[in-house]
C-alpha positions as CSV (number, residue, x, y, z in Angstrom):
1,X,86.2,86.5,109.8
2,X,89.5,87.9,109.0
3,X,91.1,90.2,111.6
4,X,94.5,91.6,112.5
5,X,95.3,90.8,115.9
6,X,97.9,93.5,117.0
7,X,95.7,96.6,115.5
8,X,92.3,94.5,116.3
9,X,91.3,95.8,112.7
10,X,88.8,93.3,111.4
11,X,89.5,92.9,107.1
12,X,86.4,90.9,106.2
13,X,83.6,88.9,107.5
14,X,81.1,86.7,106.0
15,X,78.2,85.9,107.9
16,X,76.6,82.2,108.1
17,X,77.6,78.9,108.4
18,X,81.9,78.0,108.0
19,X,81.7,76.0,104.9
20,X,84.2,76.0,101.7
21,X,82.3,79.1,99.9
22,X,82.6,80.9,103.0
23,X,86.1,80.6,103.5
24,X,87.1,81.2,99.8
25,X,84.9,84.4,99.9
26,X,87.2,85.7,103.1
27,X,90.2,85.1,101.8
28,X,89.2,86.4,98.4
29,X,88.0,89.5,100.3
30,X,90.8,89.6,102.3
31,X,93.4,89.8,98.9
32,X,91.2,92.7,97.8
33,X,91.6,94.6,101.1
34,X,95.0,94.0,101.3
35,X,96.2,95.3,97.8
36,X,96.7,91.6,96.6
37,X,99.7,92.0,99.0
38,X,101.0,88.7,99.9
39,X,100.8,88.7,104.2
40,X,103.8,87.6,106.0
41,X,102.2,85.3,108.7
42,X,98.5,83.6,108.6
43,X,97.3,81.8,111.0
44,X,94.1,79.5,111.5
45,X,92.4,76.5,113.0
46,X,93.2,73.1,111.5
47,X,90.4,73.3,108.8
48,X,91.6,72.3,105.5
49,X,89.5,74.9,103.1
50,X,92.1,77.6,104.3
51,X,95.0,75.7,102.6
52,X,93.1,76.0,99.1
53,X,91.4,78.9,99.4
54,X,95.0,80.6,100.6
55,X,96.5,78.6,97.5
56,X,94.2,79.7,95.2
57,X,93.8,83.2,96.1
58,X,97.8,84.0,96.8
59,X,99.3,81.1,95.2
60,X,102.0,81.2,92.0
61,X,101.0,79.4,89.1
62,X,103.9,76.2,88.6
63,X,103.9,73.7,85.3
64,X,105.5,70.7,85.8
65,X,105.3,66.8,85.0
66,X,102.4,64.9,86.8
67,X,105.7,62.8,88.2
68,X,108.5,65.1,88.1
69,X,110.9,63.5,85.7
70,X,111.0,64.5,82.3
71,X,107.7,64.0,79.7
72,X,105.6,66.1,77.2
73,X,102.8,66.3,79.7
74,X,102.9,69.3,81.5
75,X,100.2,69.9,85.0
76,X,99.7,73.1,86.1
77,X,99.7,73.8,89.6
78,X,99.5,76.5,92.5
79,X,102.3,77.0,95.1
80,X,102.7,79.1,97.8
81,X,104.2,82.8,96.9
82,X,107.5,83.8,98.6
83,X,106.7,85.5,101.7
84,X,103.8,83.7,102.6
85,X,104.1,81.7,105.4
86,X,100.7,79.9,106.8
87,X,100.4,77.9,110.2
88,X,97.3,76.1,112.1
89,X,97.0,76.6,115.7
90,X,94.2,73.8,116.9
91,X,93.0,73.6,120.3
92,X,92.3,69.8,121.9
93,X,89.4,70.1,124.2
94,X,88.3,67.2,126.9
95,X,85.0,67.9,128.5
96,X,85.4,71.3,127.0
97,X,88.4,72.5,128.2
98,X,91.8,72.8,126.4
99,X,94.1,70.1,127.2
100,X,96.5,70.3,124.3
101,X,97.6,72.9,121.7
102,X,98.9,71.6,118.4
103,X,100.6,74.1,115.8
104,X,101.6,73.1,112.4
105,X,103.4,75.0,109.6
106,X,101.7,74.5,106.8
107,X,103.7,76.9,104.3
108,X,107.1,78.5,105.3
109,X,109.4,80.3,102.9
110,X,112.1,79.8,104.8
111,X,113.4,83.3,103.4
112,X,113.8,86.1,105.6
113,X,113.2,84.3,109.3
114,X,116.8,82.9,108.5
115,X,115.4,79.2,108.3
116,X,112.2,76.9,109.0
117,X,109.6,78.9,110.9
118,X,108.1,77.9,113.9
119,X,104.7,79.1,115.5
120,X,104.9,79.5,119.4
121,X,101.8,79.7,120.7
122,X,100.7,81.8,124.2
123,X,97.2,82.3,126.1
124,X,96.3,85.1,123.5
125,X,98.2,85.0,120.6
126,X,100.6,83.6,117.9
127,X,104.5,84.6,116.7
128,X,106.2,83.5,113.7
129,X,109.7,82.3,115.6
130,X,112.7,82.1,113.6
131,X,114.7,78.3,114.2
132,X,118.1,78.4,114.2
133,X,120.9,75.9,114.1
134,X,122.1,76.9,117.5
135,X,118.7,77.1,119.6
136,X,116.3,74.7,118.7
137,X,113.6,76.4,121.0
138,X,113.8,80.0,120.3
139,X,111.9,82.4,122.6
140,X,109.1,83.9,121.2
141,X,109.7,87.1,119.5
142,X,108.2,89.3,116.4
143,X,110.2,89.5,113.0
144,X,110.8,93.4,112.5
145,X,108.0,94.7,110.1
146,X,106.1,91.4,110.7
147,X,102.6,91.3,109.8
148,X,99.9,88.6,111.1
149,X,96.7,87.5,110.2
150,X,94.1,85.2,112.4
151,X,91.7,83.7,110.3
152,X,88.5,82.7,112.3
């Protein structure tokens, strides 16, 4: 399930079990819905299908050398689009209750939030935090015009 947590607007859902097909089908439905628009923030659990299903559906198509130096081989692969920025918010549970919450940023433009981006994570929800030289634990705040996205 795809939904938009500040509207509560759910974009797509696919019932039956999470597996790879699943998730590629939500994000592929979610890229319809949203006018092949790239989204500003997306967030999700720690499962790794949302990395190459966001990849594949958003991603920019890149040709370079397997190893980077110079050769007549070129590989074709997909990178994340400017914009794009894509975090993983997993909860740690011990006898079923969360004892630890673990973000990562997984793609971050580094564009427009004036640096690497952060995720700050509360009871409810999830901001995209701009890191600065001068703070390095910014208070949680929304970019103007930012848009996120929970993937479930």
């Amino acid at each position: 399930m795809a939904f938009d947590p500040e509207s509560r607007l759910v974009l797509a859902v696919v019932p039956g079990a999470r597996n790879v097909e699943a998730v590629e089908e939500v994000v592929d439905e979610l890229k319809q819905r949203t006018d092949r628009n790239v989204l500003k923030l997306v967030t999700s659990d720690a499962y790794p299908a949302y990395e190459t299903a966001l990849l594949r559906a958003f991603g920019e198509e890149l040709t370079t050398t397997a190893t980077g130096r110079a050769s007549r081989k070129k590989v074709s692969e997909k990178a994340p689009p400017p914009g794009l920025n894509y975090a993983t918010v997993e909860k740690r549970r011990e006898k079923g209750r969360v004892v630890e919450i673990v973000t990562r940023v997984v793609f971050d433009d580094g564009g427009g939030a004036g640096g690497v981006v952060e995720v700050e994570c509360g009871p409810t929800d999830q901001h995209i935090v701009p890191r600065t030289p001068e703070r390095h634990r910014p208070a949680p705040q929304r970019l103007e015009g930012a848009e996120d996205l929970h993937i479930q």
